[in-house]
OpenMM code with the backbone's topology and positions (N, CA, C; nanometers):
from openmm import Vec3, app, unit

residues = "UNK UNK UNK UNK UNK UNK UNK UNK UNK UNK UNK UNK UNK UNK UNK UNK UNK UNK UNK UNK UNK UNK UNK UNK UNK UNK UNK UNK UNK UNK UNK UNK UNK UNK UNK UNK UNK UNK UNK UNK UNK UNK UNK UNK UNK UNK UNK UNK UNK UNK UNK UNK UNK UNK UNK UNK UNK UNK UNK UNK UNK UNK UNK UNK UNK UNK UNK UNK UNK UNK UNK UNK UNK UNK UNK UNK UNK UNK UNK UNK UNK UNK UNK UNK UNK UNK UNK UNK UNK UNK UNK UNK UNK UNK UNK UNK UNK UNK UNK UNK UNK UNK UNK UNK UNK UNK UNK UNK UNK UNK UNK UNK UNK UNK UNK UNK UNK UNK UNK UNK UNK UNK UNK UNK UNK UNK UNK UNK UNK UNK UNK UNK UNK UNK UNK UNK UNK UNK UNK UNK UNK UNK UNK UNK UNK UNK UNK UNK UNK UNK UNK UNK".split()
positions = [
    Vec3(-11.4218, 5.0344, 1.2649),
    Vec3(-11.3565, 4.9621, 1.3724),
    Vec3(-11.4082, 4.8185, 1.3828),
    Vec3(-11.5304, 4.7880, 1.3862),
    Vec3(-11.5855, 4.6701, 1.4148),
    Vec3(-11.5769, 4.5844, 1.2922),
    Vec3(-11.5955, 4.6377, 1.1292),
    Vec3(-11.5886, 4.5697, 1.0479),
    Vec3(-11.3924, 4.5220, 1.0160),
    Vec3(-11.3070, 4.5993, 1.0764),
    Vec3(-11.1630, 4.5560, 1.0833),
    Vec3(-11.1446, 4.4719, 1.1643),
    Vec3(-11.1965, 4.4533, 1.3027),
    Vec3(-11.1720, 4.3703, 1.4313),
    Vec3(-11.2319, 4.2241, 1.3501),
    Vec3(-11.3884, 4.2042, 1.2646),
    Vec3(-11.3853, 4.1332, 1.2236),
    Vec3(-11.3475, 4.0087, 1.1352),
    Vec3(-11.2972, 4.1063, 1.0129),
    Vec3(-11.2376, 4.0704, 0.9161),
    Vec3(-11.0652, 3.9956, 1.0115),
    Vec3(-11.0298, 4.0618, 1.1134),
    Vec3(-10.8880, 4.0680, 1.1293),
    Vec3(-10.9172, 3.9391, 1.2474),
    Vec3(-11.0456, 3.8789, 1.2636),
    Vec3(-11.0906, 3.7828, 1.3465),
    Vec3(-11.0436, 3.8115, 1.5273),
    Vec3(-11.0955, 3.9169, 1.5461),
    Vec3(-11.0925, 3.9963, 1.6790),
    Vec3(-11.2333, 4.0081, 1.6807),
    Vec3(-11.1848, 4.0237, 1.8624),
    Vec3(-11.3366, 4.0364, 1.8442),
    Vec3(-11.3510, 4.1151, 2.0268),
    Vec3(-11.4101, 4.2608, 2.0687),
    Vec3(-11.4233, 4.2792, 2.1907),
    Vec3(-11.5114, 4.3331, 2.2218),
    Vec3(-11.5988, 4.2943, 2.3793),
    Vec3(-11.7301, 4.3620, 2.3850),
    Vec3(-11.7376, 4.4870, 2.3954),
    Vec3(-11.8482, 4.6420, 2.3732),
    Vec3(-11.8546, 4.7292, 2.3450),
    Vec3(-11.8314, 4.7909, 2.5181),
    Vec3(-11.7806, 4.8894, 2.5371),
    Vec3(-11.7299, 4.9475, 2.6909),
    Vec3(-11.8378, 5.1007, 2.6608),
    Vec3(-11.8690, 5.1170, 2.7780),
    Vec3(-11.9856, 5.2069, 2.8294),
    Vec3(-11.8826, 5.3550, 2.8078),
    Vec3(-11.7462, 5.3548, 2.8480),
    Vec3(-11.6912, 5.4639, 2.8774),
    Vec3(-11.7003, 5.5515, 2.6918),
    Vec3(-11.7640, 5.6553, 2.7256),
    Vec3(-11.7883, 5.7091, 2.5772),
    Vec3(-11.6858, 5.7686, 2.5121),
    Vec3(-11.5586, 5.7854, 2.5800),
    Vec3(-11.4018, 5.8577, 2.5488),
    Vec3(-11.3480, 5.7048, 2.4467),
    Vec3(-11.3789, 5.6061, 2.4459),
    Vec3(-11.3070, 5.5214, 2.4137),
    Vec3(-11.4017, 5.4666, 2.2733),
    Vec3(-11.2867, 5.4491, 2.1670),
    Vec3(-11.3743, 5.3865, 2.0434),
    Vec3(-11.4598, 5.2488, 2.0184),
    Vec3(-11.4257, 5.2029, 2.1711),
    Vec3(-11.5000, 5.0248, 2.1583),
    Vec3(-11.6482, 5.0662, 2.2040),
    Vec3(-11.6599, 5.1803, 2.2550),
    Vec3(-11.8021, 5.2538, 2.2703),
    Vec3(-11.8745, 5.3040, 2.2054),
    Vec3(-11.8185, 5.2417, 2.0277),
    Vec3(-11.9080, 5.2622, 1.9272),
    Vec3(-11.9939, 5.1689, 1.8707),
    Vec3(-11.9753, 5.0998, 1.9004),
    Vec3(-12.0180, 4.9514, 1.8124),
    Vec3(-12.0878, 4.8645, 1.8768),
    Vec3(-12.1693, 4.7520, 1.8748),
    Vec3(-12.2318, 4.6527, 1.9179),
    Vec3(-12.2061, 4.4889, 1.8689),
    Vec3(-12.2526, 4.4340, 1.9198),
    Vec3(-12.2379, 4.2625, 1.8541),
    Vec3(-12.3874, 4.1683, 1.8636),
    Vec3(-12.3766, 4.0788, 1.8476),
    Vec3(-12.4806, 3.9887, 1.8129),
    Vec3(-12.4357, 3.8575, 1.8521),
    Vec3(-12.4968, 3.7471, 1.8758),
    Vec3(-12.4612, 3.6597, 1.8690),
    Vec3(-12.5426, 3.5480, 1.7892),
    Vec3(-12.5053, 3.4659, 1.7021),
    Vec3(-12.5393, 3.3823, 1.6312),
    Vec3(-12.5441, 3.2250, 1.6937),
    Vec3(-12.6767, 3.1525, 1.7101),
    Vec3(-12.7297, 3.0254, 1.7810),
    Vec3(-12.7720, 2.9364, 1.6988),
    Vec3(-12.7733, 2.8346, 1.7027),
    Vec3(-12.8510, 2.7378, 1.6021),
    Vec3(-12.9971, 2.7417, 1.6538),
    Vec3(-13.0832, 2.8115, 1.5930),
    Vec3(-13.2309, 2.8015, 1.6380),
    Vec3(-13.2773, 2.7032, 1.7044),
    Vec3(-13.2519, 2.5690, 1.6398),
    Vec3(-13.3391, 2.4104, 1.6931),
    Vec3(-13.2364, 2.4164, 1.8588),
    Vec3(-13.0888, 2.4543, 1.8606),
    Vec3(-13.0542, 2.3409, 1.9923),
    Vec3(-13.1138, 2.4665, 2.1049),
    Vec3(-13.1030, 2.5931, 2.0716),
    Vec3(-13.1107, 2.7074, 2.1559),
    Vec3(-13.2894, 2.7016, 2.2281),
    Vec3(-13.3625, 2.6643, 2.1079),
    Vec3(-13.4842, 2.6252, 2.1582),
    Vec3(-13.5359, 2.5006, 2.2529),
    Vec3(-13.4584, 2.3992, 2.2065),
    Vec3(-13.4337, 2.2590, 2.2838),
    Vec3(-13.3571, 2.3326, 2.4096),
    Vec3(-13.2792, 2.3566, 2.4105),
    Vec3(-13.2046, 2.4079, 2.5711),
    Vec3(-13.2998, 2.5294, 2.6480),
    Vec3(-13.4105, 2.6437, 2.5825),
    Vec3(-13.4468, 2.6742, 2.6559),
    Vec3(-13.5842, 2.6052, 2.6979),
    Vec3(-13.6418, 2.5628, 2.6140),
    Vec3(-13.7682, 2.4386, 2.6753),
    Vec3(-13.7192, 2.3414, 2.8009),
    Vec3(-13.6197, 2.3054, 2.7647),
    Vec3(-13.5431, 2.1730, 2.8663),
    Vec3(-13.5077, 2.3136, 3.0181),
    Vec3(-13.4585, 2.3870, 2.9855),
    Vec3(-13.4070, 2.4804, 3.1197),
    Vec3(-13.5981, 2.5055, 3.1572),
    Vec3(-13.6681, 2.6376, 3.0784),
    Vec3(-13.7651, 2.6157, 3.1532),
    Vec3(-13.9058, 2.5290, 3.1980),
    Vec3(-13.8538, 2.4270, 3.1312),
    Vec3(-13.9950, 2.3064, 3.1486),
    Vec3(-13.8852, 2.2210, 3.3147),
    Vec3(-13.7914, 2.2555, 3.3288),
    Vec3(-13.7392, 2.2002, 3.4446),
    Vec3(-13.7260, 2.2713, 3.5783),
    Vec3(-13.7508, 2.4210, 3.5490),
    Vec3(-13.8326, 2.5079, 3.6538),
    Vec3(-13.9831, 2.5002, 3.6655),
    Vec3(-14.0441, 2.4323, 3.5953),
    Vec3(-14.2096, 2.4347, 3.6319),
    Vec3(-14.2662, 2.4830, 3.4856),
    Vec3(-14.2323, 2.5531, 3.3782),
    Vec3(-14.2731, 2.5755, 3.3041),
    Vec3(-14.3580, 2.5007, 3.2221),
    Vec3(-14.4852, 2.5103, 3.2210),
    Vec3(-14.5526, 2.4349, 3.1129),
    Vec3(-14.6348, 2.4861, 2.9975),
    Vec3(-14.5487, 2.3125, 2.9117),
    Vec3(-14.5772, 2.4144, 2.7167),
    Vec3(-14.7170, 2.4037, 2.6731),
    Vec3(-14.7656, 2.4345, 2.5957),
    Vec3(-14.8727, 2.4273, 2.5733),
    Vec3(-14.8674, 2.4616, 2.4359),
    Vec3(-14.8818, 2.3665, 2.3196),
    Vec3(-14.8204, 2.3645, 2.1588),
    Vec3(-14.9889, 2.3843, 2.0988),
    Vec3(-14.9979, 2.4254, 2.0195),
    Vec3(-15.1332, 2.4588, 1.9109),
    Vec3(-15.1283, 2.5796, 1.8145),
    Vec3(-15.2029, 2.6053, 1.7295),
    Vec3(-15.2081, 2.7450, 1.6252),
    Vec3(-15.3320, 2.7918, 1.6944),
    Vec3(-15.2474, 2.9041, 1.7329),
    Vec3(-15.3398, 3.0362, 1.7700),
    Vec3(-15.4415, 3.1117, 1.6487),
    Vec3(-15.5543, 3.0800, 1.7242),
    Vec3(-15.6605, 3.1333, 1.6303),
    Vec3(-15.7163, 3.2999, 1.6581),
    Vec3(-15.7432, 3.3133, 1.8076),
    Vec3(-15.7637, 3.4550, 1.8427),
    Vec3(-15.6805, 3.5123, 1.9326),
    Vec3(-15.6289, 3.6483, 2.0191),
    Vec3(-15.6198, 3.6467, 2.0570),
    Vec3(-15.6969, 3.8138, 2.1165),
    Vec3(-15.6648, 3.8177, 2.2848),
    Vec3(-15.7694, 3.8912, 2.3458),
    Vec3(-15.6673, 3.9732, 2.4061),
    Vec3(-15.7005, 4.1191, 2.3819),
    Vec3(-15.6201, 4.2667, 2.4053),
    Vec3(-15.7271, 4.2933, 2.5036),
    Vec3(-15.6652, 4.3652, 2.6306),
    Vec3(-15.6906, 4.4537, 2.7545),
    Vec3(-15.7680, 4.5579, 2.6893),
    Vec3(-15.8911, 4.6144, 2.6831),
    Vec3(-15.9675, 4.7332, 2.6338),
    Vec3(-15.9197, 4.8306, 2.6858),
    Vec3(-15.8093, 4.8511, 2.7896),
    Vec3(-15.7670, 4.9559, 2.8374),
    Vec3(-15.6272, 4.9821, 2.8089),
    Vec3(-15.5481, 4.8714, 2.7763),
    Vec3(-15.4179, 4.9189, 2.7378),
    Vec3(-15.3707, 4.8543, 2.5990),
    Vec3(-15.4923, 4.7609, 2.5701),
    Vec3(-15.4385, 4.7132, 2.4704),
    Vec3(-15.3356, 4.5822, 2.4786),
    Vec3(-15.3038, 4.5674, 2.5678),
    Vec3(-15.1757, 4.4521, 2.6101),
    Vec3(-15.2562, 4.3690, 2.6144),
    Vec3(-15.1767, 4.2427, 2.5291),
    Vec3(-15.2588, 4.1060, 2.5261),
    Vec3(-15.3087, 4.0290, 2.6264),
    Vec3(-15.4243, 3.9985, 2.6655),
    Vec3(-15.4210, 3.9232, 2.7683),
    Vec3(-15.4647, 3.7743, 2.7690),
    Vec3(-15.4697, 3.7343, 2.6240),
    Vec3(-15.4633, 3.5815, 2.6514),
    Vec3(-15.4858, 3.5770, 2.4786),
    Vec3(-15.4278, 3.4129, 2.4422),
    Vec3(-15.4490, 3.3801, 2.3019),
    Vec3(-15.5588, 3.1993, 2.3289),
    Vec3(-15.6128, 3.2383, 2.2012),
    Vec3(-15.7142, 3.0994, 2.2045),
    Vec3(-15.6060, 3.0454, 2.0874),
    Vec3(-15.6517, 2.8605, 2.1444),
    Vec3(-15.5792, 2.7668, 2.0376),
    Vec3(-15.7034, 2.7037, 1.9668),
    Vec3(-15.6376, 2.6734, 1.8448),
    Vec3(-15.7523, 2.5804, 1.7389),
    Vec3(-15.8380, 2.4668, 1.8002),
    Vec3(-15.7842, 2.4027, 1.9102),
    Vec3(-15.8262, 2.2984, 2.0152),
    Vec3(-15.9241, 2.3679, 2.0658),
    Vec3(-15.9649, 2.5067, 2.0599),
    Vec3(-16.0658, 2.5837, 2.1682),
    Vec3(-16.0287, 2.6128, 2.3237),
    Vec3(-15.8890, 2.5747, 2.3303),
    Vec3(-15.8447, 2.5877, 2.4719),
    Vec3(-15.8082, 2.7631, 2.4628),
    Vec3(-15.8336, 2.8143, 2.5619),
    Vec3(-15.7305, 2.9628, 2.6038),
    Vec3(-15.6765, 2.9886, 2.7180),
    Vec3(-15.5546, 3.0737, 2.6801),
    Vec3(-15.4800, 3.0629, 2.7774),
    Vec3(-15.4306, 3.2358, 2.7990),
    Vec3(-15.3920, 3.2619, 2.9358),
    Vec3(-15.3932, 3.4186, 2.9807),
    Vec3(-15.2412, 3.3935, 3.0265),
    Vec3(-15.1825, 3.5221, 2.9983),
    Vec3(-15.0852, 3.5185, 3.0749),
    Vec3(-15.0167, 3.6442, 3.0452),
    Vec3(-14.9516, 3.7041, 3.2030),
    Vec3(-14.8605, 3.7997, 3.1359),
    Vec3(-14.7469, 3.8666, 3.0895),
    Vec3(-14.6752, 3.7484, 3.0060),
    Vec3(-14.5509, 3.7537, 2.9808),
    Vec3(-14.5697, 3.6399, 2.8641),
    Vec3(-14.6188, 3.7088, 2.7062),
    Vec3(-14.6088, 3.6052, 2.6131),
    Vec3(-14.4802, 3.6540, 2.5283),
    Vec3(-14.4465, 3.5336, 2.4547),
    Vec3(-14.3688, 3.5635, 2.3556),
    Vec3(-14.4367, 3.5076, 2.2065),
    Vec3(-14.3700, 3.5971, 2.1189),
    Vec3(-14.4415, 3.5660, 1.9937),
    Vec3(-14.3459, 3.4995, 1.8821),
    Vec3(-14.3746, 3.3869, 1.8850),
    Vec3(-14.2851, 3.3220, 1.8269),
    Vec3(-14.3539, 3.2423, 1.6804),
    Vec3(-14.4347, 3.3204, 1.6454),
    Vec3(-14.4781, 3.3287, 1.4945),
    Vec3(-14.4025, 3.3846, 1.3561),
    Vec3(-14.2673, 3.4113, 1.4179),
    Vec3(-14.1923, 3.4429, 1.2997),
    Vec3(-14.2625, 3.5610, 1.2237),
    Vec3(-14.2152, 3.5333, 1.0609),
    Vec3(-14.2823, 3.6754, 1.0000),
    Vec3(-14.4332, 3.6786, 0.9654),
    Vec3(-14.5319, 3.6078, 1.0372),
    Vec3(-14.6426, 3.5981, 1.0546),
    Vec3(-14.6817, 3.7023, 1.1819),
    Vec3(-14.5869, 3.7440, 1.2879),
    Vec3(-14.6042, 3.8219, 1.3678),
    Vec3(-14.7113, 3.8365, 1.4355),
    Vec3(-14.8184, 3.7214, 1.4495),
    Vec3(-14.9685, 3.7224, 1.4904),
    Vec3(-14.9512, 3.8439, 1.6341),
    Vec3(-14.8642, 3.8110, 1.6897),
    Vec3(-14.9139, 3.9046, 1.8825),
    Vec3(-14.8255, 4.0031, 1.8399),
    Vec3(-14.6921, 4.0413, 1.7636),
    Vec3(-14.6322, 4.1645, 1.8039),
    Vec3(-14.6997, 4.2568, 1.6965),
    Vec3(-14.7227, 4.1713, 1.5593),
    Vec3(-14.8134, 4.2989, 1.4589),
    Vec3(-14.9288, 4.2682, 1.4105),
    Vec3(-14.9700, 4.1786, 1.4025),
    Vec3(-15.1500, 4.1816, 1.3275),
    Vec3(-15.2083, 4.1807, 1.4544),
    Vec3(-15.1644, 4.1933, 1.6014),
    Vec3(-15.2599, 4.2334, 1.7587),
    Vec3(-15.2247, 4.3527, 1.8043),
    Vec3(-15.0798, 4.3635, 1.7967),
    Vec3(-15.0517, 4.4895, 1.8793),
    Vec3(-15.0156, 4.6309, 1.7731),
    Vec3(-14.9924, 4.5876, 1.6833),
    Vec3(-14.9919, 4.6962, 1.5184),
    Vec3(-14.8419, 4.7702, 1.5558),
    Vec3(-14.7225, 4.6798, 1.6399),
    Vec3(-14.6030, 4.7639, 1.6180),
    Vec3(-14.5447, 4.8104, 1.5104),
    Vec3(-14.6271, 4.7861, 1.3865),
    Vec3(-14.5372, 4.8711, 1.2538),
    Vec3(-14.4267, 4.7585, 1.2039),
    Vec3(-14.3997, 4.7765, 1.0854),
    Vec3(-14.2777, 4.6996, 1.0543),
    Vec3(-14.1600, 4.8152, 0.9382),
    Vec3(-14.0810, 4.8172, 1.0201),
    Vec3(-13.9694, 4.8896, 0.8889),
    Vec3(-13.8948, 4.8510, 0.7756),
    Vec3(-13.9502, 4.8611, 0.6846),
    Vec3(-13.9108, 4.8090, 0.5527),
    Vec3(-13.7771, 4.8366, 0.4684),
    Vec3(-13.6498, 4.7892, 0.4857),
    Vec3(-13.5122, 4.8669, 0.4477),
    Vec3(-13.5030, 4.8124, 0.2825),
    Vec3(-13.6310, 4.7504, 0.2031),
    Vec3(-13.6035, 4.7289, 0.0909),
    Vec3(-13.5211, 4.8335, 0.0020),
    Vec3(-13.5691, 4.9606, 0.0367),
    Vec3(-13.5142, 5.0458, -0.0883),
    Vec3(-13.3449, 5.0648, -0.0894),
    Vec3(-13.3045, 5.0011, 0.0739),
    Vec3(-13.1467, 5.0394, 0.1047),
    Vec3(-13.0816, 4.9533, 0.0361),
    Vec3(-13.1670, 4.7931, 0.0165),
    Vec3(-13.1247, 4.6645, -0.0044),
    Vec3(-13.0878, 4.5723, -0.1401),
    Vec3(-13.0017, 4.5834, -0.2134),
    Vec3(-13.0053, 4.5661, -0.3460),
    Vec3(-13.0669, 4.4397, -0.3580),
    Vec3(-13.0893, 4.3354, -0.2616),
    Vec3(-13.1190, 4.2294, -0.2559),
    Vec3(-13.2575, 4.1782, -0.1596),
    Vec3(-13.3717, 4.1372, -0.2319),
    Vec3(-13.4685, 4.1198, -0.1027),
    Vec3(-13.4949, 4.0093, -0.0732),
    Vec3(-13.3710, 3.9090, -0.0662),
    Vec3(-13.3740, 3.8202, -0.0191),
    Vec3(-13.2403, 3.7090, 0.0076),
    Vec3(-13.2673, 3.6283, 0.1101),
    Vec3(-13.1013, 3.5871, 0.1863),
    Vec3(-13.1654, 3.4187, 0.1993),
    Vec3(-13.0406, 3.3300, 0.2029),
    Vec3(-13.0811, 3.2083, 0.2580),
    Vec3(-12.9148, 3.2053, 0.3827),
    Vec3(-12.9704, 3.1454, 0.4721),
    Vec3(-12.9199, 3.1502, 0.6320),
    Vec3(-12.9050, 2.9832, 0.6329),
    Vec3(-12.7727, 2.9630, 0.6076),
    Vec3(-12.7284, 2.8554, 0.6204),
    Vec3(-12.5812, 2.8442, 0.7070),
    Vec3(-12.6247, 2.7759, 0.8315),
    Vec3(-12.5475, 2.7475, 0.9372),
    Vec3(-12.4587, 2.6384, 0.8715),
    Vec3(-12.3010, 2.6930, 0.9460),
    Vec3(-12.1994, 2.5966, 0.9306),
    Vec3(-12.1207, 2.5254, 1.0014),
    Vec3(-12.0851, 2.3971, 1.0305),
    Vec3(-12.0340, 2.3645, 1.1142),
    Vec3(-11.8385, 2.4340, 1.1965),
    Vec3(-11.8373, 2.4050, 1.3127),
    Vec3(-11.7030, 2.4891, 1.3492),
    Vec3(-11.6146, 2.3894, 1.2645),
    Vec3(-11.5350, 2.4926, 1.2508),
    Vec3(-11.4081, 2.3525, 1.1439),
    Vec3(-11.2794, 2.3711, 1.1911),
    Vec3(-11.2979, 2.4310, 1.3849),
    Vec3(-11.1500, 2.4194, 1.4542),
    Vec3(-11.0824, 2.5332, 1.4309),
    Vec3(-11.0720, 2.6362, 1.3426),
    Vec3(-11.0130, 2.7477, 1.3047),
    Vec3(-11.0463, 2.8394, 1.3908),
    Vec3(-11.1003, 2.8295, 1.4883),
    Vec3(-11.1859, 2.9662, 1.5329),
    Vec3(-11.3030, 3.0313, 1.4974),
    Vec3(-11.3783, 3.0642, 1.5913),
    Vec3(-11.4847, 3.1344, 1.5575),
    Vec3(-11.4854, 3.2297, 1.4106),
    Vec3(-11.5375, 3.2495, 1.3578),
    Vec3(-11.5844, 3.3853, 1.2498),
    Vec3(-11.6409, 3.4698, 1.3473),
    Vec3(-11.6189, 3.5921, 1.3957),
    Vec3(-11.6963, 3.6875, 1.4460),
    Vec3(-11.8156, 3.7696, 1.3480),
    Vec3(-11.8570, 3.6857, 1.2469),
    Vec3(-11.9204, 3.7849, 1.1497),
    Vec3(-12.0300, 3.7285, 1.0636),
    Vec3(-12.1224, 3.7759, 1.0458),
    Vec3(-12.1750, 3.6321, 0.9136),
    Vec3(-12.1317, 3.6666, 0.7398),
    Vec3(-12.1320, 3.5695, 0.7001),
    Vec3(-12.0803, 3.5538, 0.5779),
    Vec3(-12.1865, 3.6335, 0.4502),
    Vec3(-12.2054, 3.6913, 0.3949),
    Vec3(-12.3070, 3.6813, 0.2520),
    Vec3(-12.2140, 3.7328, 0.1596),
    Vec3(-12.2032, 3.6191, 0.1071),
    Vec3(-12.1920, 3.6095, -0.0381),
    Vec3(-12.2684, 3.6275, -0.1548),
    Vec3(-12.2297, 3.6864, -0.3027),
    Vec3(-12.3508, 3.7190, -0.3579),
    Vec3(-12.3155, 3.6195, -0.4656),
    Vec3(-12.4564, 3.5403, -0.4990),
    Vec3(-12.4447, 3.4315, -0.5997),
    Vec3(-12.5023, 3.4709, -0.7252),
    Vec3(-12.5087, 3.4171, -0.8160),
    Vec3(-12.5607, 3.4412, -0.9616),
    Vec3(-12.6565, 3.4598, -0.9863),
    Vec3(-12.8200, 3.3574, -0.8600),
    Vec3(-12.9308, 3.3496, -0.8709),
    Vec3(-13.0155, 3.4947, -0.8796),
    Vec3(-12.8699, 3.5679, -0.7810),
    Vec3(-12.9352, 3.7319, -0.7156),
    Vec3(-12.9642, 3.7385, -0.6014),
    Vec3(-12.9448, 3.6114, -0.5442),
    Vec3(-12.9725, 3.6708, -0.3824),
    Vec3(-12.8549, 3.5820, -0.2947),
    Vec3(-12.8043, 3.6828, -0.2173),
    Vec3(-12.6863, 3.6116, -0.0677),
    Vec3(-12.7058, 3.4704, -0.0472),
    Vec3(-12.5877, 3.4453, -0.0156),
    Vec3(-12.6315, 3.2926, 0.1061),
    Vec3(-12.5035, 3.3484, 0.1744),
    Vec3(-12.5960, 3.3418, 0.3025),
    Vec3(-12.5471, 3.3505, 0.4305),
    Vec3(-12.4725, 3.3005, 0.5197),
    Vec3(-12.3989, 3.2607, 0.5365),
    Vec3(-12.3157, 3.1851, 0.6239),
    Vec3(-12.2933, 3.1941, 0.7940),
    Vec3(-12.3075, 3.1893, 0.8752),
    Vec3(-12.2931, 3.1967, 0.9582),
    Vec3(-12.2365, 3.0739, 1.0971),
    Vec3(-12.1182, 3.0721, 1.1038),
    Vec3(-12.1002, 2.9834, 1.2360),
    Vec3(-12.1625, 3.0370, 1.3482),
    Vec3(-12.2339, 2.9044, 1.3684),
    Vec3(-12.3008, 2.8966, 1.4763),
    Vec3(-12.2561, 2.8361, 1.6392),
    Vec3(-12.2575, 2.8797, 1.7034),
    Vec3(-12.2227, 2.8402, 1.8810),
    Vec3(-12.3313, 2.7137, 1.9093),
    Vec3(-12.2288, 2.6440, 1.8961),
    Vec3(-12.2944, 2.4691, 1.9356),
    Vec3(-12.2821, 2.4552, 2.1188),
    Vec3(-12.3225, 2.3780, 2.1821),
    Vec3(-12.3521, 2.2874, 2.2848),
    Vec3(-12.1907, 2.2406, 2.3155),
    Vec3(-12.1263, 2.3243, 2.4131),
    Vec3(-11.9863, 2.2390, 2.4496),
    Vec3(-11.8870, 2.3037, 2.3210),
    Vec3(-11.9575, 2.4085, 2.2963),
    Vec3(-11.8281, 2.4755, 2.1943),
    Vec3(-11.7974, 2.6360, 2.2313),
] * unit.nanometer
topology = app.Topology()
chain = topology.addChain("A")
for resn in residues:
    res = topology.addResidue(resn, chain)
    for name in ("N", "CA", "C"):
        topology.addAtom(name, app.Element.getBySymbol(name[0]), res)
């Protein structure tokens, strides 16, 4: 269902009622990393939020639950708080080399172990509800994906 709605450039959100087939499927949405990050710094640095940029060298787990309770920066500054996000990418410093959530490995499903993610501009046609991979000669996808711009 969802891979026809796509292809057929439809596109509808998934309905709770479990009698109905749009109650099978899910969606995603695709952002340009840099403006989505610029818009949420700018939204919460304009509620009070303050950034605080450096490479995390340690960080310090609760002896009782284990939940992080603060990361040190290379500057020697540290900082506590309880609501971090880990935005170390596949370095995963706070969600797996601190907290050991495991990582699931779908290599063996994957004929390919590796993708390049190259955003495209809208070209007026309408959204793509889908991302693109194509398979190239090198052996690995390139990705395509229109991305949801600022005023689009």
């Amino acid at each position: 269902m969802c891979w026809g709605a796509a292809k057929a450039g439809r596109f509808d959100q998934p309905q709770a009622d479990r009698w109905k087939i749009q109650s099978t499927f899910d969606y995603a949405y695709h952002f340009d990393a840099g403006l989505y990050t610029a818009f949420l710094r700018e939204y919460a640095e304009a509620r009070g939020v303050v950034r605080h940029e450096g490479k995390v060298v340690d960080v310090r787990q609760n002896i009782d639950t284990g939940f992080v309770e603060s990361v040190k920066l290379d500057n020697g500054e540290e900082y506590a708080g309880e609501f971090l996000i880990d935005c170390s990418g596949f370095r995963g410093l706070l969600i797996e080399q601190a907290l050991k959530t495991g990582y699931e490995g779908w290599s063996h499903w994957l004929p390919a172990d590796r993708a390049l993610a190259v955003p495209t501009t809208h070209g007026g046609d309408g959204m793509t509800p889908y991302t693109r991979s194509t398979a190239r000669t090198g052996g690995f996808p390139l990705c395509s994906t229109r991305v949801l711009q600022a005023g689009r």
